[in-house]
C-alpha positions as CSV (number, residue, x, y, z in Angstrom):
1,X,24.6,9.1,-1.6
2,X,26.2,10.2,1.6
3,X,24.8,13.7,1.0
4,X,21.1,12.5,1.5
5,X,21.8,9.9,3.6
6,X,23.2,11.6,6.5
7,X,21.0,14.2,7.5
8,X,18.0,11.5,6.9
9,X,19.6,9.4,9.4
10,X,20.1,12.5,11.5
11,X,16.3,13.4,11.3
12,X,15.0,9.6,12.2
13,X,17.5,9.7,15.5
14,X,16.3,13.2,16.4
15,X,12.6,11.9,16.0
16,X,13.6,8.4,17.8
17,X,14.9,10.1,20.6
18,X,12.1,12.4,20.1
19,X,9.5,10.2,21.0
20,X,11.3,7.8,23.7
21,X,11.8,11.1,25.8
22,X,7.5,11.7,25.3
23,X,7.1,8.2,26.0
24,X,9.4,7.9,29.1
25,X,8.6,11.4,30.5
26,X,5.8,12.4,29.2
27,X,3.8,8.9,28.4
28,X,0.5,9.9,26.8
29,X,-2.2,7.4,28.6
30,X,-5.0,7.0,26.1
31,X,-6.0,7.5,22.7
32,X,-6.8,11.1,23.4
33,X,-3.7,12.1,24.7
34,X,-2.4,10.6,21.4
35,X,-4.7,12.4,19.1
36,X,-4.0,15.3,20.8
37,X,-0.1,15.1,20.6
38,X,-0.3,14.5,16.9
39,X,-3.0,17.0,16.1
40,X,0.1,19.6,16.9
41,X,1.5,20.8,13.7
42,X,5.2,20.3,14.7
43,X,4.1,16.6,15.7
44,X,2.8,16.2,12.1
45,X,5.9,18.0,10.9
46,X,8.4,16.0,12.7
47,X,6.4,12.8,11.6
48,X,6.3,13.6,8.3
49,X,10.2,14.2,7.8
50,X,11.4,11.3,9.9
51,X,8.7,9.1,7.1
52,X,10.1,11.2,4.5
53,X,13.3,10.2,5.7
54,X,12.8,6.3,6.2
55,X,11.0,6.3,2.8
56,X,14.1,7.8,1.5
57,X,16.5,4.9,2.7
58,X,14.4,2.6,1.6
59,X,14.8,4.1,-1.8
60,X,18.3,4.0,-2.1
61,X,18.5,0.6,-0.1
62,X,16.4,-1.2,-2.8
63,X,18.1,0.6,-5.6
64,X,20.9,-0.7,-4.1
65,X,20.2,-4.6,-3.7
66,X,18.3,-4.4,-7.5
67,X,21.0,-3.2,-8.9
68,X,23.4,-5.7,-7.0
69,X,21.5,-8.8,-7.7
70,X,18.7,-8.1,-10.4
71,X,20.7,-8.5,-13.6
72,X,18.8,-8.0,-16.6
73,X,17.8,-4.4,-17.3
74,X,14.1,-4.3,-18.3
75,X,13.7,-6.2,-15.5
76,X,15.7,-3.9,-12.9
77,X,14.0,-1.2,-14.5
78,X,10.4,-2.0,-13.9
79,X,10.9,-3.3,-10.1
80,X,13.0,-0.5,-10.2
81,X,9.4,2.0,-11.1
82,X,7.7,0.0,-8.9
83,X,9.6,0.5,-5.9
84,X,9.2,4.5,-6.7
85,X,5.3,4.0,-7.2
86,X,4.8,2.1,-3.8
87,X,6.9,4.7,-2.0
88,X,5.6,8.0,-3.6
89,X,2.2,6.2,-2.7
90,X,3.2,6.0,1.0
91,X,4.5,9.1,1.1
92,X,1.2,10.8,-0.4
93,X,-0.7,8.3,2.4
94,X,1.5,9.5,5.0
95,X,0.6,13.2,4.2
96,X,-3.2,12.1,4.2
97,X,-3.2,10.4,7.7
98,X,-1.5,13.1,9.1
99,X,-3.0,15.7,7.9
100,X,-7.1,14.2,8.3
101,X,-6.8,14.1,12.2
């Protein structure tokens, strides 16, 4: 687990601090300053991998807590592939939003 979980923790803090320096330094003052700043390819990029990344904690955090307190298998199992659905399905969504701008 460590092996993923560290450099996706790395990669949300990077884009965290990211985006408090743009909004303390930087602040973009309306919506087309906003569009404009995620129109840039490394701003889609960098979005992309910290929601990659957060999507990827949330993965092994809900494996985690099914497999803790949700006993029966069949059961575990199917919250278990619907867990994977929703976040494969935010993950294509995420690539959509970002990329239709």
């Amino acid at each position: 687990r460590f092996l993923y979980l560290a450099p996706s923790a790395a990669v949300m803090a990077l884009y965290t601090l990211l985006i408090l320096g743009l909004v303390l330094f930087a602040p973009p003052r309306h919506y087309g300053e906003w569009k404009a700043l995620f129109a840039q390819q490394w701003m889609k990029l960098a979005t992309f991998l910290f929601l990659a990344s957060l999507f990827l904690h949330a993965w092994v955090g809900m494996r985690d807590i099914l497999m803790d307190y949700i006993k029966p298998t069949t059961l575990r199992l199917c919250l278990m592939v619907i867990v994977i659905v929703a976040l494969v399905a935010y993950t294509v969504w995420t690539v959509q939003i970002l990329w239709s701008l």
